[in-house]
Short mmCIF file of the C-alpha atoms (twelve columns), coordinates in Angstrom:
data_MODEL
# 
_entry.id   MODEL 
# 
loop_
_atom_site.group_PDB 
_atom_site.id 
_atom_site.type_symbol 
_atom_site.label_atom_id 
_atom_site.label_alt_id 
_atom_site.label_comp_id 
_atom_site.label_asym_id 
_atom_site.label_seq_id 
_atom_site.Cartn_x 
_atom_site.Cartn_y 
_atom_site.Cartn_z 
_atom_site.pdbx_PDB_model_num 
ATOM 1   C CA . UNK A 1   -29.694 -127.475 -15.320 1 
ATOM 2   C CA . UNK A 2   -31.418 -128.617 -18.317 1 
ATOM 3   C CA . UNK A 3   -32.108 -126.492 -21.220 1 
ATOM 4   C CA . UNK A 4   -35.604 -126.559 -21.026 1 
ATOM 5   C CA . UNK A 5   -35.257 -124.720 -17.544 1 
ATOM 6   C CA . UNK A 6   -32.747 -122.636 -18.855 1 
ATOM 7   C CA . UNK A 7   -34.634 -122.200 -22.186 1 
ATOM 8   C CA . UNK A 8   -37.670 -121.272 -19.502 1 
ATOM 9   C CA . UNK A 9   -35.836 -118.969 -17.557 1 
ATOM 10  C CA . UNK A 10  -34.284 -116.476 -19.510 1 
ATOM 11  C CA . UNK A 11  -37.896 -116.313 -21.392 1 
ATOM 12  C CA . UNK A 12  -39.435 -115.611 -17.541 1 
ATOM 13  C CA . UNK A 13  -36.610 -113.445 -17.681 1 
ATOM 14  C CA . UNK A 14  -37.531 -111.256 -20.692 1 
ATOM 15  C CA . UNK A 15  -41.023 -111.310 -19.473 1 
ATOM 16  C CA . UNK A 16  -40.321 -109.593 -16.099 1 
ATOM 17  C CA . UNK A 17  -37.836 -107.706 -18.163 1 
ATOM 18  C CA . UNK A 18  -40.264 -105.963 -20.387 1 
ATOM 19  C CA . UNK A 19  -43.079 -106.040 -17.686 1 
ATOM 20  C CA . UNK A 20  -41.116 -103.480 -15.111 1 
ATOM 21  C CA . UNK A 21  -39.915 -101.476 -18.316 1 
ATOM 22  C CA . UNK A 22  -43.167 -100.916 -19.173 1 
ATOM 23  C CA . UNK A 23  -44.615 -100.395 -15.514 1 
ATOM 24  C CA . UNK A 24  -41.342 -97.551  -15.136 1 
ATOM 25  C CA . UNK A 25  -42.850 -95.394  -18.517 1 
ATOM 26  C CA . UNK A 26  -46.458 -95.497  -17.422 1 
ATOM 27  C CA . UNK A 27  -44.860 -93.861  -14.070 1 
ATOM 28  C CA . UNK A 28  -42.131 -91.411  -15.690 1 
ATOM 29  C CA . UNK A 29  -45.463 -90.565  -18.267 1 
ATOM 30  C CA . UNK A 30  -47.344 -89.565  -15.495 1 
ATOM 31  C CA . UNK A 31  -44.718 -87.997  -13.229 1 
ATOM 32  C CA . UNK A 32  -44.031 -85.710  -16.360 1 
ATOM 33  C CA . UNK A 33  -47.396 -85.032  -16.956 1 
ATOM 34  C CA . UNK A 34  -47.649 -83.925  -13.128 1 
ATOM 35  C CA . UNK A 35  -44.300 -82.003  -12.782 1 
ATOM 36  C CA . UNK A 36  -45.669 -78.732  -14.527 1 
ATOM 37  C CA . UNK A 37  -48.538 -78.576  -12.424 1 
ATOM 38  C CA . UNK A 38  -45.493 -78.620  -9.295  1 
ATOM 39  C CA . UNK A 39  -43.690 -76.250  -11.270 1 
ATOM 40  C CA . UNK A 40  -46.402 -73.673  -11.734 1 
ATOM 41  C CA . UNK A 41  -47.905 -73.951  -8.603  1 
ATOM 42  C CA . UNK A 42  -46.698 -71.147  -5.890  1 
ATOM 43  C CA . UNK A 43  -47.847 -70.513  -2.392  1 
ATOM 44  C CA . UNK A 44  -47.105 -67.059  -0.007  1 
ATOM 45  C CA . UNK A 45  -48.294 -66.597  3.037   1 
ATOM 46  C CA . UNK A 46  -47.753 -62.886  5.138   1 
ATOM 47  C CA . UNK A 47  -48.716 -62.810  9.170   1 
ATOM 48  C CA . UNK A 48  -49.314 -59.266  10.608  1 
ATOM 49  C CA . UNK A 49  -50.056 -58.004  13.985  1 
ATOM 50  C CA . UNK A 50  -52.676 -54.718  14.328  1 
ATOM 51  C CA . UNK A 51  -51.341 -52.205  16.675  1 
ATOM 52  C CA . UNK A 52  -53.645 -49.483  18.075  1 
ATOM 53  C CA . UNK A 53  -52.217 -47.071  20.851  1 
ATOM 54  C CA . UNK A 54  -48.939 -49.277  21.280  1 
ATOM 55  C CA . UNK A 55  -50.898 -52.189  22.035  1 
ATOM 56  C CA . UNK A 56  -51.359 -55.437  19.919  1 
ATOM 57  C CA . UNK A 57  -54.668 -55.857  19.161  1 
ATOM 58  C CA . UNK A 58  -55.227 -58.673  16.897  1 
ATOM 59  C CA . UNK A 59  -53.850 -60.505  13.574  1 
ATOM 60  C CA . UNK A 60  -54.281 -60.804  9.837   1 
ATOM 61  C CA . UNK A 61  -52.893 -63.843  7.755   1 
ATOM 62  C CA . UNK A 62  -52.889 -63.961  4.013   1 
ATOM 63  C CA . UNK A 63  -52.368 -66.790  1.346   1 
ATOM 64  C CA . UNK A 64  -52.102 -65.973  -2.169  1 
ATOM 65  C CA . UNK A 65  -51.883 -69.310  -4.551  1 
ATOM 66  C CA . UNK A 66  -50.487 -69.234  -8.003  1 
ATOM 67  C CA . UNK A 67  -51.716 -72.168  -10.426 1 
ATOM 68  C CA . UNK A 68  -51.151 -71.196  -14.322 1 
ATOM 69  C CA . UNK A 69  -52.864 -68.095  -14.962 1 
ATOM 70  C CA . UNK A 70  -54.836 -67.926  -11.765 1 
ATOM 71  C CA . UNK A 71  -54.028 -66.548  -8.347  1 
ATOM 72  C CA . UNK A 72  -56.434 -67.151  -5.462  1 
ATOM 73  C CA . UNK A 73  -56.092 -64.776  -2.910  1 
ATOM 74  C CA . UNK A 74  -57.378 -65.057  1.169   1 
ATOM 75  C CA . UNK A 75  -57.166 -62.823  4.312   1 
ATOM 76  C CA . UNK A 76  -58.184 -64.065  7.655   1 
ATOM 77  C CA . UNK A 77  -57.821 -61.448  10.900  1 
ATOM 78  C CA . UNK A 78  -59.491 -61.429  14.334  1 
ATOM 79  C CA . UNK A 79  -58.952 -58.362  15.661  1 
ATOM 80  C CA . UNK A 80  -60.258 -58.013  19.824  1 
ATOM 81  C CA . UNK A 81  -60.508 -54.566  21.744  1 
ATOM 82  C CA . UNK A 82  -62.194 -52.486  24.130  1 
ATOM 83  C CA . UNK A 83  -63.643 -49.314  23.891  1 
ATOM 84  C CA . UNK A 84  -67.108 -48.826  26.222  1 
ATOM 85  C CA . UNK A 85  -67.394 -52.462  25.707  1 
ATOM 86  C CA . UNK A 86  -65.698 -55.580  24.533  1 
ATOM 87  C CA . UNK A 87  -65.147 -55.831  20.799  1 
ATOM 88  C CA . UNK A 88  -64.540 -58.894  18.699  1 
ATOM 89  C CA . UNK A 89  -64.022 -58.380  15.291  1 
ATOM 90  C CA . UNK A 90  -63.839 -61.532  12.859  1 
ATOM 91  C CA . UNK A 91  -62.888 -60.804  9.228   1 
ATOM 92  C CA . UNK A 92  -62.234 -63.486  5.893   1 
ATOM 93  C CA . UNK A 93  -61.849 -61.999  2.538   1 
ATOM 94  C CA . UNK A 94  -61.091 -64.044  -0.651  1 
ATOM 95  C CA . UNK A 95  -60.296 -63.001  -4.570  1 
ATOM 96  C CA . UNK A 96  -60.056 -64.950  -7.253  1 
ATOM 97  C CA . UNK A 97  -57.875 -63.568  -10.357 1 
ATOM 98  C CA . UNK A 98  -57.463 -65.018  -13.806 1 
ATOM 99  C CA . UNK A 99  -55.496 -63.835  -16.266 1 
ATOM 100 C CA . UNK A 100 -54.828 -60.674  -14.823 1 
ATOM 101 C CA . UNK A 101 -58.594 -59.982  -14.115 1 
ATOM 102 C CA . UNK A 102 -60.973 -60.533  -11.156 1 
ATOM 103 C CA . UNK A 103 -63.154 -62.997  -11.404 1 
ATOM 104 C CA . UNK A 104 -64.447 -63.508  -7.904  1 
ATOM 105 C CA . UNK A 105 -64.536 -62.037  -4.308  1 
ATOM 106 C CA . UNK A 106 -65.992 -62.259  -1.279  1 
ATOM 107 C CA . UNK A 107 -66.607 -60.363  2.096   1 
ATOM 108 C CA . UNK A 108 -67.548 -62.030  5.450   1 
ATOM 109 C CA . UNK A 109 -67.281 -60.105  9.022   1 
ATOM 110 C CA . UNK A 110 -68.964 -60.849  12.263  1 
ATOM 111 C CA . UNK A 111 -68.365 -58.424  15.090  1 
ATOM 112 C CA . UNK A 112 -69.359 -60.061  18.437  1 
ATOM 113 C CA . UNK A 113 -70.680 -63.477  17.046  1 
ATOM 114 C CA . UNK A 114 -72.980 -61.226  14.436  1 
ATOM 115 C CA . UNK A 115 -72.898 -61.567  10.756  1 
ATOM 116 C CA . UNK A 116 -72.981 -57.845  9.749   1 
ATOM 117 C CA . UNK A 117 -70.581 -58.741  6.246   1 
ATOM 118 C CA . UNK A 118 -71.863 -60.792  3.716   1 
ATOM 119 C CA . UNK A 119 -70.647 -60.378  0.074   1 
ATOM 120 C CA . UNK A 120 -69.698 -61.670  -2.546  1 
ATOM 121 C CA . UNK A 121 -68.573 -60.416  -6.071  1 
ATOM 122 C CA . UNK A 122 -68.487 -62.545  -9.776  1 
ATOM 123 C CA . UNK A 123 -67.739 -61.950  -13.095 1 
ATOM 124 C CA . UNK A 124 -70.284 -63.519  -14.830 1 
ATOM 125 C CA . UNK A 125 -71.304 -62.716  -18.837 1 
ATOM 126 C CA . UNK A 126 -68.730 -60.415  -19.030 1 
ATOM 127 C CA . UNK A 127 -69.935 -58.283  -16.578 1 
ATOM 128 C CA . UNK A 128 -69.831 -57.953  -12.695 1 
ATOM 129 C CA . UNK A 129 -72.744 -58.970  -10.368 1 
ATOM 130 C CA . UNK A 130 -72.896 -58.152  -6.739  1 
ATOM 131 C CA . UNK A 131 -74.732 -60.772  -4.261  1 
ATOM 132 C CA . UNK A 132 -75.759 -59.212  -0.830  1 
ATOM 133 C CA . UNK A 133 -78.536 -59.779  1.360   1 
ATOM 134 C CA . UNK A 134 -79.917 -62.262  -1.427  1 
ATOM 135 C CA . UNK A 135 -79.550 -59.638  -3.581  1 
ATOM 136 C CA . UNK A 136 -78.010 -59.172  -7.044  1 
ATOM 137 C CA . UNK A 137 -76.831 -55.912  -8.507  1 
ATOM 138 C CA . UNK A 138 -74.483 -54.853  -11.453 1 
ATOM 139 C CA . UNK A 139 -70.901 -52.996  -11.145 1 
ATOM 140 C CA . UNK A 140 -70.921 -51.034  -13.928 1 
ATOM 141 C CA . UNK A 141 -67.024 -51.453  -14.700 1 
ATOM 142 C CA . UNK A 142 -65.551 -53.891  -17.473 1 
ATOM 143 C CA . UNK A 143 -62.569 -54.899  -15.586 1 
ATOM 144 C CA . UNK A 144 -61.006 -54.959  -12.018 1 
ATOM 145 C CA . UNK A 145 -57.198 -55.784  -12.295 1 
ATOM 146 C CA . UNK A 146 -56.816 -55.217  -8.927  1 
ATOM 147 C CA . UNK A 147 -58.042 -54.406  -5.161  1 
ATOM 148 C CA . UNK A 148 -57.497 -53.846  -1.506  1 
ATOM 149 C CA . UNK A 149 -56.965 -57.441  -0.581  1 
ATOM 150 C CA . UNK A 150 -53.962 -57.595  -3.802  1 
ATOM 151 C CA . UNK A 151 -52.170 -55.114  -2.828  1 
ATOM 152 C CA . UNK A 152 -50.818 -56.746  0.093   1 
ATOM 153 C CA . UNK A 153 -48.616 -59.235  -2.542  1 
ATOM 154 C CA . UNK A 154 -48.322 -56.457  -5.314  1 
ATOM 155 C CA . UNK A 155 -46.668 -53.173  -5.270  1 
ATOM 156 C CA . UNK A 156 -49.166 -50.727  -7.184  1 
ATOM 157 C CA . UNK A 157 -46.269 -48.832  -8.630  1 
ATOM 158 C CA . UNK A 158 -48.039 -48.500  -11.768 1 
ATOM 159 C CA . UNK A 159 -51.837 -48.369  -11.038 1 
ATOM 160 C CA . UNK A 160 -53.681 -44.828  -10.612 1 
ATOM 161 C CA . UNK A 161 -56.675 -46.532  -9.035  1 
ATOM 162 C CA . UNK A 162 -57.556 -49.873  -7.119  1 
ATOM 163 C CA . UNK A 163 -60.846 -51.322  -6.377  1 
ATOM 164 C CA . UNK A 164 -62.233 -51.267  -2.842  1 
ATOM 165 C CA . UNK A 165 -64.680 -54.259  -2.445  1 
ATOM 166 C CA . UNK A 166 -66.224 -52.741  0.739   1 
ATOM 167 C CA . UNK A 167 -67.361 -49.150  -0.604  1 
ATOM 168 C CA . UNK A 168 -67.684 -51.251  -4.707  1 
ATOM 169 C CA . UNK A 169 -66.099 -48.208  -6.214  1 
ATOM 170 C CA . UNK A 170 -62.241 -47.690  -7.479  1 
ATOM 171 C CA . UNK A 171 -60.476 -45.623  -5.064  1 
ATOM 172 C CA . UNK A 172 -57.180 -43.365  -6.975  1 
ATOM 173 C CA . UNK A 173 -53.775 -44.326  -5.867  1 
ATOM 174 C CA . UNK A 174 -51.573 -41.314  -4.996  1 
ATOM 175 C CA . UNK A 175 -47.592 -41.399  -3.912  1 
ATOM 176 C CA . UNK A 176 -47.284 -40.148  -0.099  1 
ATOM 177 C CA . UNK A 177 -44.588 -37.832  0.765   1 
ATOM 178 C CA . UNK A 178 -42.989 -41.109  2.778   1 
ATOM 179 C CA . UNK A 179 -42.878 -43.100  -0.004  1 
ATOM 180 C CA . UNK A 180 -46.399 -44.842  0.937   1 
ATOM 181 C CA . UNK A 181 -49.266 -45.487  -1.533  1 
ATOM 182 C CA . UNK A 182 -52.079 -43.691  -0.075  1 
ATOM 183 C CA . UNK A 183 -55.569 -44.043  -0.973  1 
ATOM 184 C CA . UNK A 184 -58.297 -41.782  0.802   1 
ATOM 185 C CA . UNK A 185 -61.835 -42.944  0.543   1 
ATOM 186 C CA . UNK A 186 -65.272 -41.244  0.173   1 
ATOM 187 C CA . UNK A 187 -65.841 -40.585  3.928   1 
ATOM 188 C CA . UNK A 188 -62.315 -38.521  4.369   1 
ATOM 189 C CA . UNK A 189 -60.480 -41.944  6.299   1 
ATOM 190 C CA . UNK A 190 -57.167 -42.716  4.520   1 
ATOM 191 C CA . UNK A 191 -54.861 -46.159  3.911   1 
ATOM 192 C CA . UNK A 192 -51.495 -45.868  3.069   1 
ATOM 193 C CA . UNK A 193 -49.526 -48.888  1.923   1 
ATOM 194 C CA . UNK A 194 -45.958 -48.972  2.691   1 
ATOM 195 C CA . UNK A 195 -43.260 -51.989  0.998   1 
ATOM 196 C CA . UNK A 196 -40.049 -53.556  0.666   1 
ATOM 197 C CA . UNK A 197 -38.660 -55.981  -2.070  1 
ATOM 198 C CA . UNK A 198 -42.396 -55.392  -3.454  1 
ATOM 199 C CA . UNK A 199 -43.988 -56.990  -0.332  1 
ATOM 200 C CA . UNK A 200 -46.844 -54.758  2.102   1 
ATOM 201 C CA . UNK A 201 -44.513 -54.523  5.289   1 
ATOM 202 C CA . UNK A 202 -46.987 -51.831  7.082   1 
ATOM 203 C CA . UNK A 203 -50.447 -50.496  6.209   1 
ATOM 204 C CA . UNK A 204 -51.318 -47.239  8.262   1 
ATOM 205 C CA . UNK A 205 -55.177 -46.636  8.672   1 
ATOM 206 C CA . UNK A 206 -56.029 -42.617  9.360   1 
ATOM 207 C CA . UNK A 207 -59.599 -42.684  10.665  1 
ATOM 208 C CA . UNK A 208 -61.606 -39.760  11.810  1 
ATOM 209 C CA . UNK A 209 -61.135 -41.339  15.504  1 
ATOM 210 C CA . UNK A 210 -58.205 -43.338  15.923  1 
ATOM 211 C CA . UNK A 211 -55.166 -44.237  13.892  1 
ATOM 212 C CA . UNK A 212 -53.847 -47.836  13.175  1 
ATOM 213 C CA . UNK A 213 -51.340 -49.965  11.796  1 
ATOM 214 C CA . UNK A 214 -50.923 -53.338  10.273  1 
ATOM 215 C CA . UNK A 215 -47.524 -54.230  10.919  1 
ATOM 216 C CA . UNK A 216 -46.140 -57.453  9.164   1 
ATOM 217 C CA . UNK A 217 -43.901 -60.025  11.354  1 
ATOM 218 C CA . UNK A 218 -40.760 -61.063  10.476  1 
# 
């Protein structure tokens, strides 16, 4: 070999050299850039089945997403029964909560194909606004740290009241004789929240009628 083709292959060589070692710290730059937001993200998920009477009667599934300082929240359930008639009962609820506070929620239920749920709840200019019905109204409250829909993932162990997104008032949070978290709203019905390892495993639902529960699968 001659050494202009050696002199022209170990400068090819260097070339390639330097080429990949630059093509390797534009990756490992953004890999590094991109592992925190893998690191900080975390997903949970907890299925339930509604028992009325001994029987099954439908399902709830809820997702909470961590990213950073904010935790997205969202409950689906379908719940189908029969009383006089055929019921159908369609329910998705979503919060949004940043930084410890709740910046957004939403209500949506259709019972037999009809829309009779429609809400939705923002923080906006440090205050709240209700939308319903194309309608906007104030919640005169500086700061919701928590509701219904988070106590499913959080253990209110230190909370006195909660905010119930249905009735838009805070309901108080009292400890149950059987170690529940029972909150009784306006109209006399009752929830109590029941957990293990700081996880909802059973929600029972005292109604003036009837008496359910929300039973989480293992």
């Amino acid at each position: 070999m001659s050494p202009n083709l050696i002199s022209l292959f170990f400068k090819t060589a260097t070339h390639l050299k330097a080429f990949i070692s630059k093509v390797l710290i534009r990756f490992s730059i953004k890999l590094i850039l991109f592992l925190p937001i893998i690191s900080l993200s975390q997903n949970s998920r907890l299925d339930y089945n509604v028992m009325f009477s001994g029987h099954n009667i439908g399902w709830l599934r809820l997702e909470k997403n961590d990213v950073g300082n904010k935790s997205d929240l969202l409950l689906v359930s379908e719940i189908k029964t029969r009383l006089l008639f055929p019921i159908r009962i369609f329910s998705k609820e979503t919060s949004t909560y940043e930084n410890g506070k709740l910046i957004y929620s939403s209500q949506f239920r259709k019972t037999n194909g009809k829309t009779n749920l429609n809400k939705e709840i923002r923080f906006v200019e440090n205050e709240y606004e209700i939308v319903e019905n194309d309608k906007k109204t104030k919640l005169s409250c500086p700061k919701i740290d928590s509701n219904l829909l988070s106590l499913f993932f959080q253990e209110p162990k230190n909370s006195k009241e909660v905010y119930c997104d249905n009735q838009q008032s805070f309901i108080k949070v009292s400890k149950a004789d059987d170690g529940g978290y029972q909150m009784k709203f306006p109209n006399g019905n009752y929830n109590c929240y029941y957990y293990k390892e700081g996880i909802c495993v059973k929600v029972k639902m005292q109604h003036k009628f009837y008496i359910a529960e929300i039973i989480i699968k293992y």
